[in-house]
N, CA, C and O of each residue as an XYZ file, in Angstrom:
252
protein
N       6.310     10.719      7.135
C       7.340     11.600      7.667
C       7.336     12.896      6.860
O       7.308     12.768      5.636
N       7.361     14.150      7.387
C       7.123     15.273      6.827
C       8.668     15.566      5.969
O       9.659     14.844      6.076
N       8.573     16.722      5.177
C       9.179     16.976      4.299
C      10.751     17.171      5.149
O      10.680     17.226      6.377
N      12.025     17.263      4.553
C      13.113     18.067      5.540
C      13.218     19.753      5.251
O      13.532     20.399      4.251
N      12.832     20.102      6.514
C      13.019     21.557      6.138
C      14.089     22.042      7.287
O      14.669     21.246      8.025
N      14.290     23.691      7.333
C      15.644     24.379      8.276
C      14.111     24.661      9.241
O      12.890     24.525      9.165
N      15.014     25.063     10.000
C      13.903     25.845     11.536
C      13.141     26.829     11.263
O      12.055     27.084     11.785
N      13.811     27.536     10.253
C      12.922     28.707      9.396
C      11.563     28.084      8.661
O      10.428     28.556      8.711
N      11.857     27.295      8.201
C      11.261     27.005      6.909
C      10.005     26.179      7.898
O       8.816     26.415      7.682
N      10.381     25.350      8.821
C       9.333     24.445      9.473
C       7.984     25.874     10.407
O       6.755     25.906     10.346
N       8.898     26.754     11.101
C       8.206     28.461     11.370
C       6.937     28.337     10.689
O       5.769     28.107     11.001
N       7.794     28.643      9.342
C       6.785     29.180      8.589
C       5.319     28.464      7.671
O       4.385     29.059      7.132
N       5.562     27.197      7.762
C       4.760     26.225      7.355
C       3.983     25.899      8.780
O       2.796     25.713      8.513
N       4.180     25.792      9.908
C       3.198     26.016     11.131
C       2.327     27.295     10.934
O       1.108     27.214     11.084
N       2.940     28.503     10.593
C       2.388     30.119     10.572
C       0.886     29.931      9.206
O      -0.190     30.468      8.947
N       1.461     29.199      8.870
C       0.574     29.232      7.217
C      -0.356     28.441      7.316
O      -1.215     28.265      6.452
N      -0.264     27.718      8.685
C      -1.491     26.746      8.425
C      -2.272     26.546     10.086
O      -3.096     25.783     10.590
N      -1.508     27.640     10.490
C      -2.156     27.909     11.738
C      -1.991     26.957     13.303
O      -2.431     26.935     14.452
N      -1.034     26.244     12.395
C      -0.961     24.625     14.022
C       0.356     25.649     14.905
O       1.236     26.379     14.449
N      -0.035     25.272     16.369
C       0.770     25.517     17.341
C       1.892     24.621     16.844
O       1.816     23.868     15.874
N       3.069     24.822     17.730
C       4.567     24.336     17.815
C       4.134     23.046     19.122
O       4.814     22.024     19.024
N       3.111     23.059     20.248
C       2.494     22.390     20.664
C       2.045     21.212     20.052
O       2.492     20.067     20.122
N       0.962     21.736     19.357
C      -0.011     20.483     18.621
C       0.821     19.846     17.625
O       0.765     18.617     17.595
N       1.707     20.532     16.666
C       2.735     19.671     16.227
C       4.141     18.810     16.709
O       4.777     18.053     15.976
N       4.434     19.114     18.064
C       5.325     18.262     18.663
C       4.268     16.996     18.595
O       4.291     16.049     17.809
N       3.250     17.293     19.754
C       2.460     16.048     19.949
C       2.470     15.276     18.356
O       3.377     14.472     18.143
N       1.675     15.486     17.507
C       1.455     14.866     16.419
C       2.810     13.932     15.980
O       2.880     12.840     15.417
N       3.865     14.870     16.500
C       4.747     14.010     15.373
C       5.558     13.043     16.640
O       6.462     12.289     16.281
N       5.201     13.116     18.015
C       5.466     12.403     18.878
C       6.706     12.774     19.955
O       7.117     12.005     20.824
N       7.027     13.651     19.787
C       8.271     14.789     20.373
C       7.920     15.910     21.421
O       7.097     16.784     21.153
N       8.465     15.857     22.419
C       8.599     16.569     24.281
C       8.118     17.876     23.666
O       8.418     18.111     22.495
N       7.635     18.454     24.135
C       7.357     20.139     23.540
C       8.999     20.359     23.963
O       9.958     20.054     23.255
N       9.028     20.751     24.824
C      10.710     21.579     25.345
C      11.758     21.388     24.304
O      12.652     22.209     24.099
N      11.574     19.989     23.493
C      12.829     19.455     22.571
C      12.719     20.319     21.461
O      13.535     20.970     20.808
N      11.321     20.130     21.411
C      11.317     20.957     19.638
C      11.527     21.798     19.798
O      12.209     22.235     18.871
N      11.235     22.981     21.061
C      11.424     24.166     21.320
C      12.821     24.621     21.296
O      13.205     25.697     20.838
N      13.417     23.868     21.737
C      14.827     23.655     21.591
C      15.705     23.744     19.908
O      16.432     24.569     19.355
N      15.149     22.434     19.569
C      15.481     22.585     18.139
C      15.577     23.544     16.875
O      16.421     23.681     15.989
N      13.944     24.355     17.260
C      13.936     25.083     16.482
C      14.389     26.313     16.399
O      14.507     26.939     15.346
N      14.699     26.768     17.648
C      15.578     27.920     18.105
C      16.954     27.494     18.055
O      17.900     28.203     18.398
N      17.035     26.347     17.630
C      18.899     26.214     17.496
C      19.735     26.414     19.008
O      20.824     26.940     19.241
N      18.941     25.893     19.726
C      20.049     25.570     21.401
C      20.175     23.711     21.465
O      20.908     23.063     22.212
N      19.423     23.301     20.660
C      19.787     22.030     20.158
C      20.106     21.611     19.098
O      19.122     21.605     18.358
N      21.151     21.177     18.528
C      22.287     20.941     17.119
C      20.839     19.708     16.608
O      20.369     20.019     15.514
N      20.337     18.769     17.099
C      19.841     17.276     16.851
C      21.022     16.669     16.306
O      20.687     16.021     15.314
N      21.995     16.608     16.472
C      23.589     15.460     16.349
C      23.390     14.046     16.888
O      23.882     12.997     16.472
N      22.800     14.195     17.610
C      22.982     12.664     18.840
C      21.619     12.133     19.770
O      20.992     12.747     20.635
N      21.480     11.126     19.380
C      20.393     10.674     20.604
C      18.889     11.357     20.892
O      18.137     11.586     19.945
N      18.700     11.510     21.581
C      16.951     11.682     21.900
C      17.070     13.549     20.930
O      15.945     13.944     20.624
N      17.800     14.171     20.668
C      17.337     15.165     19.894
C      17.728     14.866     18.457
O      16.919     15.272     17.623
N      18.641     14.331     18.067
C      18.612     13.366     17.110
C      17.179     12.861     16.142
O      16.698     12.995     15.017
N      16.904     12.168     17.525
C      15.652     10.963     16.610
C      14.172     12.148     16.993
O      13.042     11.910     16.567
N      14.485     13.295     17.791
C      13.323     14.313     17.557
C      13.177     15.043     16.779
O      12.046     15.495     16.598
N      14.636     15.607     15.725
C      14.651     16.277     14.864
C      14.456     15.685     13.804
O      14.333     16.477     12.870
N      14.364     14.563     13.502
C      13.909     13.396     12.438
C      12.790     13.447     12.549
O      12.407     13.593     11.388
N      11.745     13.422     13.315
C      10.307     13.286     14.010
C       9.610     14.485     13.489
O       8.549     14.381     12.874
N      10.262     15.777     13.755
C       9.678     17.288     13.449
C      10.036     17.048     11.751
O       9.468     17.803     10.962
N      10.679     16.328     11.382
C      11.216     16.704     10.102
C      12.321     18.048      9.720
O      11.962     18.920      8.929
N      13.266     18.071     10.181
C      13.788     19.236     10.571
C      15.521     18.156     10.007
O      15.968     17.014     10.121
N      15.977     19.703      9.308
C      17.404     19.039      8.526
C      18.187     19.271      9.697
O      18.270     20.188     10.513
N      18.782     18.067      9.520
C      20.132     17.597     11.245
C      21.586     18.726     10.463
O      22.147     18.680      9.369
N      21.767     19.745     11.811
C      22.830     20.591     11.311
C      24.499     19.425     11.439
O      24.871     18.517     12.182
N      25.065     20.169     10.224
C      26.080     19.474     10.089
C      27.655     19.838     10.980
O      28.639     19.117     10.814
């Protein structure tokens, strides 16, 4: 399970190593649309299937 990082921080560790927001949904097993979601912050991950996707991306659950 990857490190917990903010939406920023996950950005920029894709940017640095060149992987799509694509190829890393797949990898970590998560809908493209969700993460897309997530990481732009129109999804909190609080509850349920964005929940257990923002756990998946490794991405800190807003409080």
């Amino acid at each position: 399970m990857p490190t917990p990082r903010t939406p920023e921080q996950l950005k920029q560790h894709l940017r640095d190593r060149n992987i799509t927001l694509v190829q890393y949904a797949k990898t970590c097993g998560v809908e493209y649309h969700d993460a897309v979601r997530l990481v732009n912050g129109m999804l909190k991950g609080r509850y349920g299937k964005s929940a257990d996707s923002a756990k998946k991306l490794g991405l800190k659950v807003a409080a």
